[in-house]
N, C-alpha and C positions, 0 to 999 in steps of 0.2 A: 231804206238805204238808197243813195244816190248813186246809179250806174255811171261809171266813166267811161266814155271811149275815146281815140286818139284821133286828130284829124288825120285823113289819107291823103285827100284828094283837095284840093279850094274851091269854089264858086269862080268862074271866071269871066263874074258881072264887073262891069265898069262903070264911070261917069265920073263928067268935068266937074268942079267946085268952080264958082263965081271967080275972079282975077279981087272982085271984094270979101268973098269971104277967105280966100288966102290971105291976102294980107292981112285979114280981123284976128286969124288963131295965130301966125307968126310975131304977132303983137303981143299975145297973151303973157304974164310975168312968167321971166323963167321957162321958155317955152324947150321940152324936149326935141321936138322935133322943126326940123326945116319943111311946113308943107307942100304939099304938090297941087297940084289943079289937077291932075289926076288920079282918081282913086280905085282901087279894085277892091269886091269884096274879098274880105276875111273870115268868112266864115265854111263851113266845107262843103265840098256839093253836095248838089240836092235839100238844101237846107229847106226851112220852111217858113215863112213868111221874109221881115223886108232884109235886105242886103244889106252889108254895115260894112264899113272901112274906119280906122282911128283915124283922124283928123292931127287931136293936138291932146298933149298930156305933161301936166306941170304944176298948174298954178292952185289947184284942189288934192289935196290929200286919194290916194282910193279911188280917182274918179279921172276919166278922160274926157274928150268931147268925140264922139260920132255921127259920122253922117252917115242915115238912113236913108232906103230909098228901095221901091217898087218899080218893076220894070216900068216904062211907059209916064212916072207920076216924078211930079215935084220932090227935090231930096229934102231931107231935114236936119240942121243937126242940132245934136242933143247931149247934155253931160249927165254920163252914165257910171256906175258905180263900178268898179273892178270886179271881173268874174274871181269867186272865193277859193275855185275847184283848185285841189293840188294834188300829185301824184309822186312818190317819191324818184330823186334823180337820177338820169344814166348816169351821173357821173359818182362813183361810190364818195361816203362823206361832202359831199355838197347838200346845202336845203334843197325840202321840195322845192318842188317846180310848181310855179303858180301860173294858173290859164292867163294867156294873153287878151284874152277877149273881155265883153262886159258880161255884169251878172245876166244873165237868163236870158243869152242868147243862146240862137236854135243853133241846131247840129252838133257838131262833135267839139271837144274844146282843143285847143292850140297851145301848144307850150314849147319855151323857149329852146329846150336841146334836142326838139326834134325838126329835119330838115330833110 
């Protein structure tokens, strides 16, 4: 049985995206999002291993792109599959709520109605 927990708290690691890799995801077909050059992790504190932020999400089914990154070390990014986890809604008769993050990222998961 897979434990759920709620994120509390964020990581509040950062780091720039190249002014080339901006513009390469705001390119992307269909892009969700307007990227930034800067990105903060998404994941909650104290996580464990590398720091992640969504970059860009649109042109793949189920999958976004993220940049990874270790304090001190070159970032990377990478398109990763949508985390599966779901929890049913605060808001009565709404679908669950599905984690915002990727699959099988560390720490607790994020979902959209909580703030």
């Amino acid at each position: 049985m897979h434990r759920v927990t709620y994120a509390l708290a964020v990581c509040p690691a950062s780091l720039r995206l190249t002014d080339a890799d901006v513009t390469t995801y705001a390119a992307i077909p269909n892009p969700a999002y307007d990227p930034s050059g800067e990105q903060w992790c998404e994941l909650s504190h104290h996580h464990i291993g590398d720091h992640a932020a969504e970059v860009q999400s649109a042109d793949v089914p189920d999958r976004s792109y993220w940049v990874l990154w270790r304090d001190g070390e070159p970032y990377r990014i990478a398109l990763l599959p949508n985390c599966t986890v779901t929890r049913p809604s605060l808001v009565p008769g709404e679908d669950p709520a599905v984690c915002l993050l990727y699959g099988a990222h560390g720490g607790d998961h994020d979902f959209p109605d909580e703030d």
